[in-house]
N, C-alpha and C positions, 0 to 999 in steps of 0.2 A: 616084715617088709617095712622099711623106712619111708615115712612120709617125706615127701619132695618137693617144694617151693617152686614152682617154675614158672623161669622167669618168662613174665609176658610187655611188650615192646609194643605199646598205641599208639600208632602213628597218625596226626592230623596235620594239613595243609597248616591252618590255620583256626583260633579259636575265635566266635562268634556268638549272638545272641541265639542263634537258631541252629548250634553244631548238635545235633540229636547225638552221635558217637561218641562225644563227649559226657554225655549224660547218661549213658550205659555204660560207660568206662570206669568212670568215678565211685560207681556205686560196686564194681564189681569186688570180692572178697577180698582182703589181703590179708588174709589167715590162708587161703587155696592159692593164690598167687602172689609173685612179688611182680610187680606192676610200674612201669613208666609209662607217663602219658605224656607226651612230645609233640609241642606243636613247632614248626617248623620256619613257620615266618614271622610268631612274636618274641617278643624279646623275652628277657626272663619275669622280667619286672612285667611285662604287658601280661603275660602267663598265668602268672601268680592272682593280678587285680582281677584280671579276665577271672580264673577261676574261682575266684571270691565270690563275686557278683553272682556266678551262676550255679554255686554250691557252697553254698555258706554255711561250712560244717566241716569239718576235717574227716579227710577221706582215707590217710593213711597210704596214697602212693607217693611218688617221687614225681615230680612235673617239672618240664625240660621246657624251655623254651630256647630256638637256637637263632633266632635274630636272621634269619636267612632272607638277605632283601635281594640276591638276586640267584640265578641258576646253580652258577657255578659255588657260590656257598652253600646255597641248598644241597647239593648233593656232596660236597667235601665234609661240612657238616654232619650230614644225616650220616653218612658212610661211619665219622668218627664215634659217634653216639654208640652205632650197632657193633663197631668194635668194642666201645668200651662195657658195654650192657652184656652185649655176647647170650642174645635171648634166644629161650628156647621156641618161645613162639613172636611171630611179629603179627600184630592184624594191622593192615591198610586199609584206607576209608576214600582217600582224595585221589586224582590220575595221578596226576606226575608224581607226586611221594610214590604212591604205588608203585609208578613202572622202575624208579630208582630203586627201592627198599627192598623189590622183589628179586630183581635182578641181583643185584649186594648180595642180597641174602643166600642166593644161590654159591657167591662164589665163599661167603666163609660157612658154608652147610650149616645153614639155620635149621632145624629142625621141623618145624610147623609155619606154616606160610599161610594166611586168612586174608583174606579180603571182603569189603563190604561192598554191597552194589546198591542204590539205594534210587535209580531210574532207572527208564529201559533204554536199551540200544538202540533201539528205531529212531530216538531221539536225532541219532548221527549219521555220518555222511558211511560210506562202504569203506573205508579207509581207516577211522579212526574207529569204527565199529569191529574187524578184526584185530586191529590191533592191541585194543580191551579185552578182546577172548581170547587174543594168545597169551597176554600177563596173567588171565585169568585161572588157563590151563597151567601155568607153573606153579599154582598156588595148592596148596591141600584141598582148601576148601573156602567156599562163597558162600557169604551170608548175602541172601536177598529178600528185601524186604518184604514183598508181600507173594503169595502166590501167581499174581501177574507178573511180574517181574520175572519170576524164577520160570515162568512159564515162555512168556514173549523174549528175553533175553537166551534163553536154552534154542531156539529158531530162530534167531541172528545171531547167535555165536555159529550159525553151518556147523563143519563137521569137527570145528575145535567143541562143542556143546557136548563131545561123549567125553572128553576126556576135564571135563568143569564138573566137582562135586559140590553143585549147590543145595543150599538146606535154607528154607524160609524160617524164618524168623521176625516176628512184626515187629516194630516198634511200640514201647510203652511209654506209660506216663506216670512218673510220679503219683499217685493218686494224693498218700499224704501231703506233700507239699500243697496241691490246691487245695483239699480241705482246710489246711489251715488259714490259710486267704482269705478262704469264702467265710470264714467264721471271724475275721476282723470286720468291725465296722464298715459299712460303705460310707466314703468321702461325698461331700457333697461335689458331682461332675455339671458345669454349664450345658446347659441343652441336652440332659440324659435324663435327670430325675421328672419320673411321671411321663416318660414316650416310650413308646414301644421302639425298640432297639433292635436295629437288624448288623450285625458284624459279622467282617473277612477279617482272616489273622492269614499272613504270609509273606511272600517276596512280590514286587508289582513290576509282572515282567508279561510279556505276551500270552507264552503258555499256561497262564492262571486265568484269564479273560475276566478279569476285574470291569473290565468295559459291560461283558454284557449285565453284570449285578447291577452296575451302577442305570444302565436304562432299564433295566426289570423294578431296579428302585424308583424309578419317575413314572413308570408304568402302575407301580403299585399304589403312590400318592394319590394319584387321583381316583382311584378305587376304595383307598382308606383315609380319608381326610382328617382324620386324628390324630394328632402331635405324633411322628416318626421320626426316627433318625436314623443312618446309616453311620457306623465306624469302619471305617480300614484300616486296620493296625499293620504297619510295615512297611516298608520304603523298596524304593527300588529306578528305573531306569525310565519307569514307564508313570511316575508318580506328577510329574506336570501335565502328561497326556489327560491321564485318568481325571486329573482336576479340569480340563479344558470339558472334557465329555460330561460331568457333573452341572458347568455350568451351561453346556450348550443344550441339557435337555431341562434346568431348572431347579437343580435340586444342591446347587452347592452349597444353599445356606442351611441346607438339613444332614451334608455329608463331614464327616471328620476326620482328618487323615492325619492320624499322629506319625508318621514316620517310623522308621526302626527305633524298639523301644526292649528294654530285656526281657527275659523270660518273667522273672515277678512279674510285672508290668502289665503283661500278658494275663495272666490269672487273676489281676486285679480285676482288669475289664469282664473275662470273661464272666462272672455275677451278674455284669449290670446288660448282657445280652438275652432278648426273649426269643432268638434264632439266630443259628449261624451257617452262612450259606459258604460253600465252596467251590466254586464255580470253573475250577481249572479243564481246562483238555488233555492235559498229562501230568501222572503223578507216578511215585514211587508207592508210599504208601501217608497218609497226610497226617502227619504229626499235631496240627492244628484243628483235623477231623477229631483223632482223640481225644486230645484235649476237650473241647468242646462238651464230648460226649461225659468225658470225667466230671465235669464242671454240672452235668444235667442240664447241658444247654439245648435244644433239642435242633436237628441238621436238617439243611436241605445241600443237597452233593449232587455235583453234573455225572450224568448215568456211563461212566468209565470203572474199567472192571476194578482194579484196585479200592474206587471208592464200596464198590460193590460187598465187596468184605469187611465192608464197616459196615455200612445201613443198608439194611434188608428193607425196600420201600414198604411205607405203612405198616411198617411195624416198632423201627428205630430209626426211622427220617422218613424222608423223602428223598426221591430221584428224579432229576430232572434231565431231559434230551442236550449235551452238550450246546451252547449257542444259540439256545432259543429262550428268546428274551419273555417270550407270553406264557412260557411252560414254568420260567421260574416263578414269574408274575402272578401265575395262577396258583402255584405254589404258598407263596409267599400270603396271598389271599387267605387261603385255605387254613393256615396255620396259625395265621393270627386273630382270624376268627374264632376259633376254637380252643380255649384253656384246656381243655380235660384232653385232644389231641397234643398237645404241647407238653403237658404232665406225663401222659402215658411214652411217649416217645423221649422224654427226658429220665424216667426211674427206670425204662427196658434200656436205653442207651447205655446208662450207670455200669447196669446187671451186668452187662456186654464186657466192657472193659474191665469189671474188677475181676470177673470170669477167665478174659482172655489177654488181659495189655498190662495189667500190672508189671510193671516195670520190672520191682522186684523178681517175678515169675518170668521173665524175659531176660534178666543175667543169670537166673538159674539156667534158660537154655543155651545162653552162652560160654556157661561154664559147661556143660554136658557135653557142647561139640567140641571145644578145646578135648576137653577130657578123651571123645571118642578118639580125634585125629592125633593125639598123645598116644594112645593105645596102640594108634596105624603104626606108631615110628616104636614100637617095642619100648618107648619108654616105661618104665613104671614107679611104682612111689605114687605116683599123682592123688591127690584127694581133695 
């Protein structure tokens, strides 16, 4: 039997500091596949620097950038690509590419159809929430990030939820990549070296509740009056509020809100944190909880079942009751009191990820469900 190249077709909206799909895509084989990764509203040039910056290493696919700044390009576009690729499998990551690429791909019989789901549906209104499980149902198969997801999405997709074959698959981390970070010199940072550091890494939008850290942070001050600081790494919508709420309870000249900053970036800081808290009310599955954990940063996570599958409280963090300000406070107390809690919660954190989130070990399982859903359509060769 002849071994078979098949071709696979990544489709993203757009590329970003924080595209996780992206960074499962790039790493995946290109000895097993031949591989396009297509972002659809940067250019080619914006594609390329983009993927520089956040894979600095040759990867051995082909990356498309198709300049698509408004609808109707997007989908003329995207349409012409799939003709010209003519792949055996397509994976979608974003809605709208999705409901284009799936549908297309219906009419010149793509063979393998994937999707990635990476929040839950409850998030949305009964309208746009069927309409995701019926693109869903055309697809072979769904990657959903975490066990919640695949759990809470399968009972809001109703009675389209038998005909969705979802499969969890968590997101990983790099672990190399941070190690080598951690092992460059730390830079000298203003107002970091010699305080105990508490950091958020994320987007600063409502459903992360950035707010309540930030008053669990002014709550904690005056219980730890020893040189602290707060980081928020990330930007977002909600980035003047959160500073208004910093200043309104006193703590803005101890808070530092670098804005969207890249992935390195990201891994730089996380060395110089002694906790990192996450405090959202909805997640998929927290790529920045990972991290964290990769880093031996030790976590405190608001008590939501996806965080739930990363840190097993008191044992690899802490769990705190979503939006209570005194439970992270108390938290945060507790944790900085104690080195040898902070130690032990930081090497079992490690254990965890290199055990379950390796990146590496997570395109292995994406190549194995390709593989299975290659197998559904009687194709063979594949390896």
């Amino acid at each position: 039997m002849n071994a078979k190249r098949y071709r696979l077709l990544f489709i993203l909206n757009v590329l970003n500091p924080g595209t996780g799909p992206f960074q499962r895509a790039v790493r995946l084989d290109p000895e097993r596949l031949d591989i396009t990764i297509l972002s659809c509203m940067d250019s080619q040039e914006e594609m390329m620097r983009k993927a520089k910056r956040l894979y600095n290493r040759e990867c051995g696919h082909r990356l498309v950038g198709l300049d698509a700044k408004s609808r109707l390009a997007f989908i003329l576009r995207l349409c012409r690509v799939m003709l010209e690729v003519r792949p055996d499998i397509i994976q979608v990551n974003h809605t709208f590419s999705a409901v284009v690429a799936i549908l297309f791909s219906l009419l010149i019989s793509t063979p393998v159809r994937v999707a990635f789901e990476g929040t839950l549906l409850t998030r949305y209104g009964y309208t746009r929430r069927f309409f995701m499980s019926l693109i869903y149902s055309l697809t072979d198969g769904v990657i959903s990030v975490s066990k919640a997801v695949k759990s809470i999405n399968h009972t809001a997709s109703g009675k389209l939820g038998e005909y969705i074959n979802r499969r969890v698959i968590y997101n990983g981390v790099d672990i190399g990549d941070i190690d080598r970070i951690r092992e460059l010199p730390l830079t000298k940072q203003e107002n970091l070296d010699d305080a105990f550091v508490i950091g958020y890494v994320g987007d600063l939008k409502p459903l992360k509740d950035v707010g309540t850290l930030i008053r669990a942070f002014a709550q904690f001050v005056e219980k730890w009056p020893e040189n602290s600081r707060l980081v928020i790494i990330g930007g977002g919508a909600q980035e003047s509020a959160l500073k208004s709420i910093a200043n309104e309870v006193g703590v803005i000249d101890r808070t530092i809100f670098t804005g969207q900053i890249e992935r390195r970036s990201v891994y730089e800081f996380l060395p110089r944190l002694d906790v990192f808290v996450m405090p959202s009310r909805v997640e998929g599955l927290s790529e920045a909880i990972v991290q964290a954990m990769a880093a031996e940063v030790p976590v405190i996570a608001s008590d939501i079942a996806p965080n739930r599958e990363l840190i097993s409280h008191g044992t690899t963090g802490l769990i705190f009751e979503p939006g209570n300000e005194q439970a992270l406070t108390d938290a945060l107390v507790l944790i900085a009191g104690d080195i040898e809690i902070r130690k032990e919660f930081s090497r079992r954190s490690r254990e965890f990820v290199e055990r379950k989130l390796d990146i590496f070990h997570i395109v292995d399982e994406y190549h194995d469900f390709y593989k299975e859903l290659i197998s559904r359509k009687e194709l063979d060769g594949y390896k």
